[in-house]
C-alpha positions in Angstrom: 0.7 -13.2 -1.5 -2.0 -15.0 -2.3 -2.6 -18.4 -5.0 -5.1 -20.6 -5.3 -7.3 -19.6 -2.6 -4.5 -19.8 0.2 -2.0 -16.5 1.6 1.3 -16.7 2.4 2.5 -14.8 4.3 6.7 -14.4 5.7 8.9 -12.2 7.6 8.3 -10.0 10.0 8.9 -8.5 13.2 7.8 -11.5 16.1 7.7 -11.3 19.3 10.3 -9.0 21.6 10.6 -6.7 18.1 12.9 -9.4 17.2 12.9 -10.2 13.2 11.6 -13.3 12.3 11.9 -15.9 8.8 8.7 -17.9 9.9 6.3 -18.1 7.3 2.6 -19.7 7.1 -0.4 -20.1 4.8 -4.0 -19.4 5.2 -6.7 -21.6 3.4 -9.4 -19.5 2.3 -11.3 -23.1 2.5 -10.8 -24.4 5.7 -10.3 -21.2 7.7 -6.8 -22.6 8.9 -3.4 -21.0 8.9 -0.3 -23.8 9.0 3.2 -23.0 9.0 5.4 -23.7 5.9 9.2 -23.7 6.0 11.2 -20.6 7.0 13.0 -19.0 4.7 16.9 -18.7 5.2 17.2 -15.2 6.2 15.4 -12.9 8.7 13.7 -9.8 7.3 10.9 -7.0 7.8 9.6 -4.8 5.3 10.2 -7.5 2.3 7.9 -7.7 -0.7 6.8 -10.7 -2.2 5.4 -11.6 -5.1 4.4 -14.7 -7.5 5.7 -15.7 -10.5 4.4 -18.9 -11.7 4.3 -21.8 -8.8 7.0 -19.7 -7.0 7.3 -16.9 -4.3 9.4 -14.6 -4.7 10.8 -12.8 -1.8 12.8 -9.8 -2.0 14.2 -7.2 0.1 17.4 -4.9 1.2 20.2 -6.8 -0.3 18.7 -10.2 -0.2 16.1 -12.9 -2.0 15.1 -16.2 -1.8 12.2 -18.0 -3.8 9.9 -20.8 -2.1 8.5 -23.5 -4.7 4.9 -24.4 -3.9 6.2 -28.0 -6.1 9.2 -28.8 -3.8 8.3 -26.8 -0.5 11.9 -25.4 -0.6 13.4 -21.9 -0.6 16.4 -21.3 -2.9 18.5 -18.5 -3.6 16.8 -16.0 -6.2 18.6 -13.2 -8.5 19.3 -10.0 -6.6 17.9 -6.6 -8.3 21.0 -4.3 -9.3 20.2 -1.9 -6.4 20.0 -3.1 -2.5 16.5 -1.6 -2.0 14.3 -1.9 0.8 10.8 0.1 1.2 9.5 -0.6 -2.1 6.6 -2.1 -4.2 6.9 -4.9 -6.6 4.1 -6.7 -9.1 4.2 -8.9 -11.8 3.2 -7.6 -15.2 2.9 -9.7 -18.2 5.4 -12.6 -17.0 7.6 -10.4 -15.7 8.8 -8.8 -11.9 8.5 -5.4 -11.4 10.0 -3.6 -8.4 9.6 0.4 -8.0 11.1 3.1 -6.1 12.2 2.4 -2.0 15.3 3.5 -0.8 19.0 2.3 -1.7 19.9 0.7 1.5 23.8 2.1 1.1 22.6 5.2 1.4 19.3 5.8 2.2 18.3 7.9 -0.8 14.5 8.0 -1.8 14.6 6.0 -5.1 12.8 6.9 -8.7 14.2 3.8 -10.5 12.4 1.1 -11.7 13.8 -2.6 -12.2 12.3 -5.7 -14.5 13.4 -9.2 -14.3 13.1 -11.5 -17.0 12.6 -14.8 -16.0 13.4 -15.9 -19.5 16.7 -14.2 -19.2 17.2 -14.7 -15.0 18.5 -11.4 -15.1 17.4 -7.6 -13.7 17.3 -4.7 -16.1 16.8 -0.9 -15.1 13.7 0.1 -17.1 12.0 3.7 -17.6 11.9 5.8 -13.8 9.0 6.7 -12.3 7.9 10.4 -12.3 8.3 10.9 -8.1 10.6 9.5 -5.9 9.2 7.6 -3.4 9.0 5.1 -0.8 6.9 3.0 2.0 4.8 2.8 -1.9 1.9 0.4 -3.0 1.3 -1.0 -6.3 -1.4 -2.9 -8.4 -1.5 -4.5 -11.6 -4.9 -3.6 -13.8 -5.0 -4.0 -17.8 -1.7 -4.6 -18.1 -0.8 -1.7 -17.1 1.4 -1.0 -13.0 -0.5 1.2 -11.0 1.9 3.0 -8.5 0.2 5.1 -5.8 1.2 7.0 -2.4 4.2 6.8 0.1 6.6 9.4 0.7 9.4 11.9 -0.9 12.3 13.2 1.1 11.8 17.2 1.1 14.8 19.7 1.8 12.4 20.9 5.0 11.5 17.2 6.0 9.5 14.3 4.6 6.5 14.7 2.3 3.4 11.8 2.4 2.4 11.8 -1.0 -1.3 11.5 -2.6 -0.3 10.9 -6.3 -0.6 8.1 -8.2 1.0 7.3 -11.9 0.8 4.3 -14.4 3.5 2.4 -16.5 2.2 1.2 -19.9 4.8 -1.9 -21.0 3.8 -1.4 -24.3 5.1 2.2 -24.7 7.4 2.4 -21.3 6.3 5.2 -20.1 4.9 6.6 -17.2 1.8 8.6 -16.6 0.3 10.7 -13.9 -2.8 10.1 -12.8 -5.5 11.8 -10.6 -4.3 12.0 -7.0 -6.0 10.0 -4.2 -8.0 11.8 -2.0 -6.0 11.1 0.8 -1.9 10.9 1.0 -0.7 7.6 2.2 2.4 5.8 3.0 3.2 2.2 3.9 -1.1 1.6 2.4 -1.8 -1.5 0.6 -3.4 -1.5 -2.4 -5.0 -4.4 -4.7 -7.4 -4.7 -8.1 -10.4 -5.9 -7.7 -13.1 -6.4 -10.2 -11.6 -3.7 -12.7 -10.9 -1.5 -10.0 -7.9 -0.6 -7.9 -8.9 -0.8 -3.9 -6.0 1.7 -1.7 -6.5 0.8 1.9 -4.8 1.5 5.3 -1.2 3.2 5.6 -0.1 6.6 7.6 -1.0 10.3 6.5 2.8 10.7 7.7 6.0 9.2 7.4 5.1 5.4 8.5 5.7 6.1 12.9 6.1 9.9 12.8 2.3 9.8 11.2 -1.6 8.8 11.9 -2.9 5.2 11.0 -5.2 5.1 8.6 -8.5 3.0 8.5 -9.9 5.1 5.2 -9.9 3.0 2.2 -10.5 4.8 -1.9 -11.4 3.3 -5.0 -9.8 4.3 -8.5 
């Protein structure tokens, strides 16, 4: 996550492959990382993002938010589904999380969730078009870029290359042009009125190849 010229980064796997709740900031100014305060639970694969002058942190059942005021972590809302694998953005004042997989029973995911910080609450909103997981996601216009990650197949699992866009305006989701490449477990970011997809596996996340391609949109 990054804000004001510093990352943050938390969670993990550390040392021995055991998970970890550190978390520490890099200053884009100074060249320095520091620690900050670790968050309450232990957890790999989460997905942060910022909303206002907080982190959120979510992931498999759990979520916390750090204040970049009080340098505290506090409970934060859980979504309505215990997902883990899954991309999340923040889109006109509001969290979007998409796809994953429901962690009670491990089901590739096409939902979509929204919470309204006006309201503190989590709403199910329009589905994406594919299921998927191990997804990345980018905000650009105002519109949620979704792109990649992989779709459980009746003869195995399927890395996928497609790429669709949610319009809040209209709530609807629209397929785009697939990426050149499939990719799951990529990351993905807008940069100068373009979306940058970078990294990730052309396989299921171990079971394929690392990726150093990155493709512009």
């Amino acid at each position: 996550i990054t804000h004001e010229r510093r990352i943050f980064v938390m969670g993990g796997i550390g040392w021995g492959g055991r998970l970890t709740a550190t978390a520490e900031t890099f200053d884009i100014d100074t060249q320095q990382w520091s620690t900050i305060p670790s968050m309450s639970t232990e957890c790999k694969n989460c997905v942060a993002v910022m909303l206002g002058d907080n982190i959120i942190r979510m992931g498999k059942g759990t979520a916390e938010q750090y204040s970049l005021k009080s340098k505290k972590w506090s409970p934060f809302t859980l979504m309505n589904t215990r997902r883990g694998d899954f991309a999340a953005a923040v889109v006109d004042g509001k969290i979007i999380v998409v796809g994953g997989f429901d962690a009670d029973n491990f089901q590739c995911l096409a939902t979509v969730e929204e919470y309204d910080p006006s309201t503190g609450e989590w709403r199910e909103i329009t589905p994406m078009r594919t299921k998927r997981r191990g997804c990345a996601a980018a905000v650009l216009g105002g519109k949620l870029y979704v792109m990649g990650g992989s779709s459980s197949q009746d003869d195995g699992v399927l890395t996928l290359s497609s790429v669709e866009v949610y319009d809040p305006a209209t709530q609807q989701w629209t397929l785009l042009n697939d990426m050149t490449t499939p990719r799951s477990h990529c990351a993905a970011v807008s940069l100068e009125g373009r979306i940058v997809v970078a990294g990730g596996y052309n396989g299921y996340h171990n079971g394929g190849e690392r990726l150093s391609s990155c493709e512009v949109y």
